[in-house]
N, C-alpha and C positions, 0 to 999 in steps of 0.2 A: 230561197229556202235554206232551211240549218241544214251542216253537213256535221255526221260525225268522223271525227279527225285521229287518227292514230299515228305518229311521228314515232319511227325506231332509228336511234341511234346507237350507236356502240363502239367498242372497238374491234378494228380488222381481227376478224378470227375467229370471233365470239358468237358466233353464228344468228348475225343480224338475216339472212338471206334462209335459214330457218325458220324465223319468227315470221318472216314475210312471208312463207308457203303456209304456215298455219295461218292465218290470217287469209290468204286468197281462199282455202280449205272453207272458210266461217264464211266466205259472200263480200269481203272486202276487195273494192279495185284499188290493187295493187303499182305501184309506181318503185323504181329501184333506183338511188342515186339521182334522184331530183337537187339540181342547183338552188339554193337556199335564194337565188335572185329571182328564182319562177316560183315561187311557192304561193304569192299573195293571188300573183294572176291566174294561175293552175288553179285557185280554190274558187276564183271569181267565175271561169271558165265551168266548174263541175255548177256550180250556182246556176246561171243561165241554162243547162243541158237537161238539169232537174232530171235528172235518172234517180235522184235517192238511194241511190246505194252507200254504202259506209266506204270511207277512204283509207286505206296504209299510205303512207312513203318514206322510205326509208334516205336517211342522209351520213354519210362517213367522212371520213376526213379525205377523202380525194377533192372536197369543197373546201379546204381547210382553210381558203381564204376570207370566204365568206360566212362561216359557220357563227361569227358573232354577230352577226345580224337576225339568227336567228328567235331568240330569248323576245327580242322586241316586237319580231313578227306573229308569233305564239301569245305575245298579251293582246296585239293589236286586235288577234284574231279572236279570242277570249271576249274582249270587250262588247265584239261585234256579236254576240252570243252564240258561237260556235261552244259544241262538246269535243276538247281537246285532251285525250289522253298521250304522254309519251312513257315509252320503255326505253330503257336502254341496259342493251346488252354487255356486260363484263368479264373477265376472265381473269386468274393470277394471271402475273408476269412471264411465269414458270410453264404456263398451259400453253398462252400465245406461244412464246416460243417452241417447244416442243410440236405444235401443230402447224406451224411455219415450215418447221425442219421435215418434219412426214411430208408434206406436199411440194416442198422448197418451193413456194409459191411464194416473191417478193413483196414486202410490206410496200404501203404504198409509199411511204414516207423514205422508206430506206436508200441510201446513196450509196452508191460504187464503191466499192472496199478496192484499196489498194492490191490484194491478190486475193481474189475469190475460191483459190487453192487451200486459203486456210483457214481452218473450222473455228478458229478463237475470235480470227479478224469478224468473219460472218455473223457469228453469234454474238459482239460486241456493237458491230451495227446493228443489228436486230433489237437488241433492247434499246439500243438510244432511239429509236425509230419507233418502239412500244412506247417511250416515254415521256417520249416527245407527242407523242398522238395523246397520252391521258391528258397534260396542260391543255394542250388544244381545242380536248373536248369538256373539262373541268366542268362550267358553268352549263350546260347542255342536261352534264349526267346529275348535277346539284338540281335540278328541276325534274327532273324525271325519276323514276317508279325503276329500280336497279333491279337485273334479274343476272345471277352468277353462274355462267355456264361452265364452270371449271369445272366440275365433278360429276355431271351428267350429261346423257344422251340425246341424241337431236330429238326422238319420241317422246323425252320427260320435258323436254326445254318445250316443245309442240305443247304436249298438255297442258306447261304451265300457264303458254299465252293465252289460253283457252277459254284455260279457269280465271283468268284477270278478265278477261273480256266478257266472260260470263255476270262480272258482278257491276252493280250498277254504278253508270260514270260520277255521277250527280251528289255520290256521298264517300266520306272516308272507310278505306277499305283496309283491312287488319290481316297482313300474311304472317303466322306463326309458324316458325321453321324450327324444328331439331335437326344435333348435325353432331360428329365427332370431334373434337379437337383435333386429333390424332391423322387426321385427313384435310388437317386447314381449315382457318375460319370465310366461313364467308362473308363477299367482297359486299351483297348485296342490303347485309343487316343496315337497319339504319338506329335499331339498338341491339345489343348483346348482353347474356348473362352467362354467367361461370356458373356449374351446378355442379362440377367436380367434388367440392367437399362435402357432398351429400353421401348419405349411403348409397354403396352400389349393391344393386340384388345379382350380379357379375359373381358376385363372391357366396350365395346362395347355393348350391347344386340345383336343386330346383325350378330355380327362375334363370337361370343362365339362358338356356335357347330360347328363351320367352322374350319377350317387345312388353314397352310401356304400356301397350293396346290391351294387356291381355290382364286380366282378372286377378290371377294371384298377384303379379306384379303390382298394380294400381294398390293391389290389402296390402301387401308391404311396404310401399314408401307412403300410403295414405297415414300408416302408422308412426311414423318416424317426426320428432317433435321440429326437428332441422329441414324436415321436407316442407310441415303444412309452413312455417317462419317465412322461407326464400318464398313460396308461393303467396301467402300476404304479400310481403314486399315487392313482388313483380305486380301484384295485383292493385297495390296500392300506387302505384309508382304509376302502372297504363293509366287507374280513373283520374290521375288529376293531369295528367296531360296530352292527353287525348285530344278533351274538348278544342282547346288552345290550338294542339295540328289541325284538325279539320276549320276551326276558322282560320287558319292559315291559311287554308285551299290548297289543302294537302291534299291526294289523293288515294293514296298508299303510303301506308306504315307497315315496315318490316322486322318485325320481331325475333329475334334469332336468339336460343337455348341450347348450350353445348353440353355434353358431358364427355368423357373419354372414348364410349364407343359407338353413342347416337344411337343408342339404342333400348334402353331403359329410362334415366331421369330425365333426359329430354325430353323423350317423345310423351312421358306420362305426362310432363308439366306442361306440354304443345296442346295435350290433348284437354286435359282441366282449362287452361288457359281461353282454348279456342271456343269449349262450350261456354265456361259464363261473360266473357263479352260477347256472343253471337245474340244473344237478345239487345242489344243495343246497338252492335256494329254487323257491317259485311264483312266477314272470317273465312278465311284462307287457311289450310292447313300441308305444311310440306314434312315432311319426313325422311332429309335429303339421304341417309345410311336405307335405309329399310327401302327408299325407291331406287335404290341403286343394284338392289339387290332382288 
């Protein structure tokens, strides 16, 4: 019998063991830290038991010796015509560490610092240890569906797995994200646009406490010759290569639109965006300022 197959990897910290509670949450049996040598027979094993239920398991670099065997194991399985979706969970540099240092919970990679009394030494192995885990897992996250837990809460990260799982495995899926510059780009885009030299309705009185979402805002940058221009150009830019990632056997495309505060030409250009490819594609829509708030 097919199984469908969900593989989260990420890095320590990024809150892969979240994405795994939302997912047991949805009916999937859950596995944590499966060795990347048990995976073929673990999948042959749910095969013969024929319970049909949907699979998670999550793998980190505590396998880190094994973990390049895994890319091969994912096509093997692919061929065999398993539905294989992966995530992988991301974070800045800046995040890990800081949420390292809250729990001073040791990376797994990290080595004995010569005096564990000083906070420069610690902090220095800590990142060689962050950095050494991104090499590690490089080819893993280049296959997988990036979701950036730097800037939100285990609730919104929960929802997002939710909403991915929600959309059908079988076809390419389009996540359109607004976001602040001002608060870091995200790690997750697999493409980005600057909207900054747009008008901002920020400098409106009127539209100030207003979102892209909302009416007058949408009349005013509708009007603007430099808004409808960038949005051809993004628009022209998705139809002609689109098609091309989904014969990839891509699965997810992430779309990422900045402005300064992620709160006007973003979210209006997230929102035009999402509706007219949603007759053609499965559309996601994120609003990482506005769900933060």
């Amino acid at each position: 019998m097919s199984i469908d197959l969900i593989l989260i990897t990420g890095m320590s910290g990024s809150g892969k063991s979240v994405a795994l509670r939302a997912l047991e949450d949805a009916g999937y049996y859950c596995v944590d830290n499966l060795p990347p040598e048990l995976l073929l027979s673990f999948i042959e094993l749910e095969k013969q038991m024929a319970a049909g239920k949907p699979v998670a398991i999550a793998m980190d670099v505590r396998s880190a010796a094994s973990l390049p065997i895994v890319p091969k194991q994912l096509r093997e399985l692919r061929g065999e015509g398993m539905h294989i979706r992966s995530l992988f969970l991301d974070s800045t540099t800046d995040t890990l560490v800081r949420r390292f240092s809250e729990t001073r919970r040791r990376h797994p990679l990290s080595q004995q610092v010569a005096d564990e009394r000083d906070p420069l030494l610690r902090q220095r192995a800590l990142v060689d240890a962050i950095e050494l885990e991104r090499e590690l897992l490089a080819d893993l996250r280049e296959q997988a569906h990036v979701i950036d837990s730097s800037t939100i809460r285990p609730a919104q990260l929960q929802a997002q797995v939710k909403a991915l799982l929600a959309a059908p495995a079988s076809q390419l899926t389009l996540v359109f994200e607004s976001f602040a510059f001002k608060r870091g780009i995200p790690v997750d885009a697999d493409y980005m646009f600057d909207v900054r030299m747009l008008p901002n309705p920020h400098y409106e009185p009127s539209l100030r406490d207003l979102t892209g979402m909302d009416a007058p805002v949408a009349g005013f940058l509708a009007q603007q010759p430099s808004v409808e221009a960038m949005y051809t150009d993004i628009e022209r830019f998705l139809q002609t290569w689109l098609e091309p990632l989904a014969l990839d056997q891509r699965s997810y495309v992430t779309v990422a639109i900045g402005c300064t505060g992620g709160q006007h030409r973003s979210v209006y250009l997230v929102e035009r965006l999402a509706k007219a490819f949603g007759s053609r594609w499965t559309t996601l829509k994120r609003h990482r300022e506005l769900e933060k708030g």
